[in-house]
C-alpha positions in Angstrom: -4.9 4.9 -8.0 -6.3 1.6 -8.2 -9.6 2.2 -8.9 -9.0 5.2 -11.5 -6.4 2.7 -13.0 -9.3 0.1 -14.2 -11.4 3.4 -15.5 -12.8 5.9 -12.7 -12.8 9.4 -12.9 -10.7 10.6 -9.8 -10.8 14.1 -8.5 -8.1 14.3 -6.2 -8.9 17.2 -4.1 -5.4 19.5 -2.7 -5.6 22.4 -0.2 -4.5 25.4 -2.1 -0.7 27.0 -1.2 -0.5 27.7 2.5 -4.0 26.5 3.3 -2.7 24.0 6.0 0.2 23.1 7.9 3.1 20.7 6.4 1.7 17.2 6.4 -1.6 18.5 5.9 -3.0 19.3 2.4 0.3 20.7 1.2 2.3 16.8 2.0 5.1 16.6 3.5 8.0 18.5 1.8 10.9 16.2 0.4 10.5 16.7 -3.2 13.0 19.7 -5.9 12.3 23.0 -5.4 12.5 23.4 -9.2 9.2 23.3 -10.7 9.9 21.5 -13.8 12.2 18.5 -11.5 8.8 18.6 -9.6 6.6 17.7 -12.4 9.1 15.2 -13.5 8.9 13.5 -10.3 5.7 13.7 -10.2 5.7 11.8 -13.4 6.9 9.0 -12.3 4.9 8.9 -8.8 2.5 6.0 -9.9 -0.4 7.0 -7.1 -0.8 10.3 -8.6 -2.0 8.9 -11.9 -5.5 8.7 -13.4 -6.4 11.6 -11.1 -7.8 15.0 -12.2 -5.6 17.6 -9.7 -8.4 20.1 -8.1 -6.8 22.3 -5.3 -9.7 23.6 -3.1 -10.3 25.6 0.5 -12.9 23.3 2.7 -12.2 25.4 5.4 -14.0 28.6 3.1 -18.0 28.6 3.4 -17.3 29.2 -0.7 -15.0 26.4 -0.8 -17.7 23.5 0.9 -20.5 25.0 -2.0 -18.1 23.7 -4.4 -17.8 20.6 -3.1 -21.2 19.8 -2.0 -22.0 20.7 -5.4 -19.3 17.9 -7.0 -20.7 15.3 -4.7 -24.4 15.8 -6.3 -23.0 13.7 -8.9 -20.1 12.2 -7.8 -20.5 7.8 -6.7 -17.8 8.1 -4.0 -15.8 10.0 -1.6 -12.7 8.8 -0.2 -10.6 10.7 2.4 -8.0 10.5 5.5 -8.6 12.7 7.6 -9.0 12.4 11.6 -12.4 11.6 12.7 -14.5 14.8 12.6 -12.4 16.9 11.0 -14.7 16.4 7.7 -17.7 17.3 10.1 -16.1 20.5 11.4 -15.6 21.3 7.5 -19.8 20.9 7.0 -18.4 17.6 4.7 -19.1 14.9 7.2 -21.2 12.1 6.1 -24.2 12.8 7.4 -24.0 16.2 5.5 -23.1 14.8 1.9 -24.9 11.4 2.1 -28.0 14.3 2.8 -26.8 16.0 -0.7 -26.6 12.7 -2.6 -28.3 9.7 -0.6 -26.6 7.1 -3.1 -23.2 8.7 -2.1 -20.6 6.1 -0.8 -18.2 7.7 2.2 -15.4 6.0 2.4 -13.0 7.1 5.4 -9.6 5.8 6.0 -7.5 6.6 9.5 -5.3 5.4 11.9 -7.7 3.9 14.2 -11.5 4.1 12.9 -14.3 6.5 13.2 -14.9 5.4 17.0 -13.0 3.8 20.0 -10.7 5.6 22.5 -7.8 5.6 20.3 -9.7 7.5 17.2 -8.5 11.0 17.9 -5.0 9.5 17.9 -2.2 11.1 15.3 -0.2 7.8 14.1 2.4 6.4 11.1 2.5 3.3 9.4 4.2 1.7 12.7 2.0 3.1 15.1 -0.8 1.0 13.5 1.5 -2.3 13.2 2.7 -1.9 16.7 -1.5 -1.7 18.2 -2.5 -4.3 15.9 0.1 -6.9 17.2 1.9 -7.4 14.6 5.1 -5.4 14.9 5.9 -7.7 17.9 5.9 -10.5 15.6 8.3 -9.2 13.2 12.3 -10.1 13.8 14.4 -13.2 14.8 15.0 -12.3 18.0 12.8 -11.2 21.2 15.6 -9.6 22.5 16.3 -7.5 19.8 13.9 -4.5 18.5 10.9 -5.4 16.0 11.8 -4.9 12.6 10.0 -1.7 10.9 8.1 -3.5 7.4 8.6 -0.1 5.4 5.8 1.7 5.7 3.9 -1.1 3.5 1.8 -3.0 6.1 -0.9 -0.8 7.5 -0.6 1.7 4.8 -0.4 0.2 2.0 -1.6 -3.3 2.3 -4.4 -2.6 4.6 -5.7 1.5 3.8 -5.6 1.1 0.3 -6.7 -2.0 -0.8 -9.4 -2.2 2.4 -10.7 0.8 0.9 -10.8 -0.3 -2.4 -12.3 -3.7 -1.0 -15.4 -1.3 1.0 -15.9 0.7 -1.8 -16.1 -1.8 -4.4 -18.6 -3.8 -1.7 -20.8 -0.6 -1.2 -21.3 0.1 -4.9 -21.9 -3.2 -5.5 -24.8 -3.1 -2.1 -26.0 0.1 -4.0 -27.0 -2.0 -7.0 -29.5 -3.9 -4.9 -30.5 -1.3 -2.5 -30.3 2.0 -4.4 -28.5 3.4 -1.4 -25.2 4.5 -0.1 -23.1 4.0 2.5 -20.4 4.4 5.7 -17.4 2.7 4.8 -15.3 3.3 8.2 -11.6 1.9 7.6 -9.4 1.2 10.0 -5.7 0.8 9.4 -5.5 -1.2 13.0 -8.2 -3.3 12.4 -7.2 -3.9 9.2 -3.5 -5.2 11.3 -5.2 -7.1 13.5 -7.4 -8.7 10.6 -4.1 -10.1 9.1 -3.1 -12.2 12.0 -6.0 -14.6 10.9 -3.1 -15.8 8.2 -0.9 -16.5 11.5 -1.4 -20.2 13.0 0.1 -18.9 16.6 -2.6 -16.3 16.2 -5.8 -18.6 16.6 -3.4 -21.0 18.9 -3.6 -17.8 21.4 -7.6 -18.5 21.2 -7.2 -22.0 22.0 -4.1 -22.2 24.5 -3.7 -19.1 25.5 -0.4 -18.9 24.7 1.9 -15.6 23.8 4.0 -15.8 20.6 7.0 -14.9 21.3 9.3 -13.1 18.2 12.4 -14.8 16.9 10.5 -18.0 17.9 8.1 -18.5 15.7 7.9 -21.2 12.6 8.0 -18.5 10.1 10.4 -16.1 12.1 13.1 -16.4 9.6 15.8 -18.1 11.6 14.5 -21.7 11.2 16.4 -24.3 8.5 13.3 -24.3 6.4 12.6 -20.8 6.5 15.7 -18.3 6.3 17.5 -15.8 4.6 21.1 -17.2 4.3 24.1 -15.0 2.8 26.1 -16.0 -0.3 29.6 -15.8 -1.6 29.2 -12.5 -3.4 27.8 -10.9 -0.4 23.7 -11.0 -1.4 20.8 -13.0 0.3 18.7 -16.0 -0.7 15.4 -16.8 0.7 15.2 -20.5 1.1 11.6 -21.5 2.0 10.8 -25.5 1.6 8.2 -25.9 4.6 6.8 -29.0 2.6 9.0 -32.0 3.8 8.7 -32.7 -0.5 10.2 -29.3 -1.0 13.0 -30.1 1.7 13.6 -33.3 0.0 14.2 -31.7 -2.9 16.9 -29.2 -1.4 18.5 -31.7 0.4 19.2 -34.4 -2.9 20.2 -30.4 -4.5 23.0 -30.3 -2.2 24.4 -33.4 -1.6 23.0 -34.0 1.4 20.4 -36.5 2.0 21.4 -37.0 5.7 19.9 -33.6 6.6 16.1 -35.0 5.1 15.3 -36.8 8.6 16.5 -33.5 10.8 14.2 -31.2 9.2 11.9 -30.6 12.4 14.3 -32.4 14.5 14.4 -29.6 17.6 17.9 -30.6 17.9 19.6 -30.6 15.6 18.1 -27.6 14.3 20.9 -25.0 15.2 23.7 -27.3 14.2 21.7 -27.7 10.9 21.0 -24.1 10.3 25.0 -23.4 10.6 25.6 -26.3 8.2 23.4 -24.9 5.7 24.7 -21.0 6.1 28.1 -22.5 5.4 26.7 -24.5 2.5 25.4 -21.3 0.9 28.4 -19.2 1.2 30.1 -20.8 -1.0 28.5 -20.0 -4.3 26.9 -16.9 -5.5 23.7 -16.0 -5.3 22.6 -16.4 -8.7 23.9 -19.6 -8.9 22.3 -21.1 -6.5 18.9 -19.7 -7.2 19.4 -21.3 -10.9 20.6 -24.6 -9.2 17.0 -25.3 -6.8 14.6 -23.2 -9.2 15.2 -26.6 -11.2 15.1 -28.4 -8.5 11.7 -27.3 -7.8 12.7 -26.2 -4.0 11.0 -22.7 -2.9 14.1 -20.2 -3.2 14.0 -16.8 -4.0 16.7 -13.8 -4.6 16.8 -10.9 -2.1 16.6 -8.4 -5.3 17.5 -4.3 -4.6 15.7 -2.3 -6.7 17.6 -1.6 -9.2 17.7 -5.5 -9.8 14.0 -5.4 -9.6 13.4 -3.2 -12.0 15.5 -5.2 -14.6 14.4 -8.8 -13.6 13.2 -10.5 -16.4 10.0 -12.2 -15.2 9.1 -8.3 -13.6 9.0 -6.8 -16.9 7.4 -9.5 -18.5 4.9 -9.1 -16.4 5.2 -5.4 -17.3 5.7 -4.0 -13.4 7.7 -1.0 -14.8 5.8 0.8 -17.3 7.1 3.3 -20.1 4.9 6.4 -20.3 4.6 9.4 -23.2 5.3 12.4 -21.3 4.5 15.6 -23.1 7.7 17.3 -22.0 10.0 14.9 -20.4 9.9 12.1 -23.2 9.3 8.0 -21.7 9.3 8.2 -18.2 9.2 5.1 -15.9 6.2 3.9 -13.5 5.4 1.1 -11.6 3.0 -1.3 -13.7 -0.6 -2.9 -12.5 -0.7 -5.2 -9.9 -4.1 -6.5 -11.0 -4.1 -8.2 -14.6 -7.8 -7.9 -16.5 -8.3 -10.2 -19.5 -10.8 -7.9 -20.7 -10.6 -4.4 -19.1 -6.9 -4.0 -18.3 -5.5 -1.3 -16.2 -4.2 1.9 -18.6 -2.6 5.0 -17.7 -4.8 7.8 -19.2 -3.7 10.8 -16.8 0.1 11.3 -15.8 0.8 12.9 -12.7 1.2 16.4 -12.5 1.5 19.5 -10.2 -1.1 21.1 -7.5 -4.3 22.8 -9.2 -3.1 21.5 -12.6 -7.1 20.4 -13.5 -8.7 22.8 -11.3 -10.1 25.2 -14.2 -11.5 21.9 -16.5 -13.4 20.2 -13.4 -14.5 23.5 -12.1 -16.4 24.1 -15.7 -17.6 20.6 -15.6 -19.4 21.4 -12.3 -20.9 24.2 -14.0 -18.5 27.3 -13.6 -18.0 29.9 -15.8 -15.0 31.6 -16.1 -15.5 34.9 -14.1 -16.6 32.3 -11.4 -13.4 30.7 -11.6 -11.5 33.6 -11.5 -13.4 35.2 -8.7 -12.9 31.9 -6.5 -9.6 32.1 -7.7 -8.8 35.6 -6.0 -10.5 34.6 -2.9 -8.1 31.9 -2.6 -10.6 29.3 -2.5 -9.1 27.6 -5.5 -5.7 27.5 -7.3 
């Protein structure tokens, strides 16, 4: 998505109907039944975007002769598939990188191309948990870690690592006039984040064992907590810099409480003061209060409240797409901002195989071809 959003050509590649089990090729099954509800949802699914939809067999001898014959001209390959599973379908590295020697592989998986742990099956949690830093996530060590939503190893380490190797490769290929390996671990890519924890590289130096709940930025310190407001919704209340706590402090009435903030006692007494402090305006208010105060606060925002925040759509984080049959239809925006080659939306999403007659023909296919591939089941 990323990448085809600032201009590549994406081939997305889809096992035809009943070519693998659920979870494999087909996805996992949550979406309507109806065709057209599909397609509508699948009009607003922003990472199927910018892609050209080509459903193909790699498991037919027919199937891998298209595909080898795609990545004769194609810059990169991305998949996410357990290690040698690409091998076993005569698509491995060594085998395309042979085809097209300026070819960059990009894999992505759970726990890397090698180690004990590669063959593993995993989730988004899985990968947390073995990097260390599910452990670190919660107020409490006597409580259970809290889950982060699926968006730590998946989505802030598989895609934008990828898109980080593959953007390093090309650019390595500019010099060298080769291709490469890009082996992406989601773990590694876990453990890579603690180097943004302090009590991380204190573990180096002290040997000493985090412990959750009791950590500066745990979420249950006075300068660092989610407190709950008289209509019922959250603030995040963040002013670490003794300037920022100032600030809060004068805010509220309460200069007293500028000497306690790292005080170790009176740090409960404080935080109880302060939850009692905020529950007695709203959210909103409050937020408007030390925004022009300058202290770091922030509004715990569901999403429909996200969707129609004003500084989110100025930003233009929910885009309005022309959709052929369904009219506008909503999409999250570009997280990247380019002065001069902006992200655009040239592709909508759309259903399994819906491009698989145009990129067959680009590759060089005539129509009988098509069609005879297309009885074979090797294509759909």
């Amino acid at each position: 998505m990323v990448l085809g959003d600032m201009g590549a050509d994406v081939i997305k590649i889809e096992l035809p109907p009943g070519g693998g089990n659920r979870g494999v090729g087909d996805g996992i099954v949550y979406g309507p039944d109806d065709p057209v509800e599909a397609e509508r949802l699948a009009a607003m699914t922003a990472p199927g975007r910018n892609k050209r939809l080509l459903s193909l067999s790699l498991r037919s001898e027919a199937g891998q002769m298209v595909f080898h014959k795609l990545v004769q001209t194609a810059d990169v390959v991305l998949e996410g598939f357990r290690p040698g599973v690409m091998d076993r379908m005569n698509c491995g590295y060594e085998k395309l990188s042979s085809i097209n020697p300026r070819l960059i592989y990009c894999a992505v998986s759970g726990y890397g191309q090698t180690g004990p742990y590669s063959g593993l099956p995993g989730h988004d949690a899985n990968y947390v948990s073995m990097g260390g830093v599910q452990d670190l996530i919660g107020t409490s060590s006597d409580e259970a870690p809290v889950f982060a939503v699926n968006i730590v190893a998946d989505l802030a380490i598989a895609f934008q690592n990828a898109v980080i190797g593959i953007l390093l490769a090309l650019s390595a290929r500019e010099r060298t006039g080769r291709g490469q390996m890009v082996d992406v671990s989601m773990t590694d890519g876990v453990v890579s984040l603690l180097a943004g924890i302090p009590e991380a590289t204190d573990h180096f130096y002290t040997k000493a064992v985090p412990r959750r709940g009791r950590m500066a930025l745990s979420g249950n310190r006075p300068y660092y907590c989610a407190y709950k407001t008289a209509d019922d919704k959250w603030l995040t209340i963040c002013p670490l810099e003794p300037k920022f706590w100032k600030n809060m402090c004068l805010a509220l009435g309460r200069e007293d409480f500028v000497p306690q903030q790292y005080d170790p006692g009176s740090e409960d007494a404080l935080l109880d003061e302060l939850k009692r402090i905020f529950a007695t305006r709203t959210r909103d208010e409050w937020f408007d209060l030390l925004a022009k105060a300058d202290v770091p606060v922030g509004k715990v925002l569901e999403l429909d409240e996200l969707f129609a925040d004003p500084h989110v759509l100025h930003r233009q984080m929910v885009l309005e797409i022309d959709h052929p049959r369904f009219g506008k239809v909503k999409q999250l925006g570009f997280g990247i901002k380019m002065s001069d080659t902006p992200g655009t939306v040239r592709r909508i999403g759309g259903l399994l195989g819906r491009d698989t007659d145009e990129v067959m023909a680009e590759a060089g296919y005539s129509a009988t071809e098509i069609e005879g591939l297309r009885g074979q089941g090797v294509i759909y």
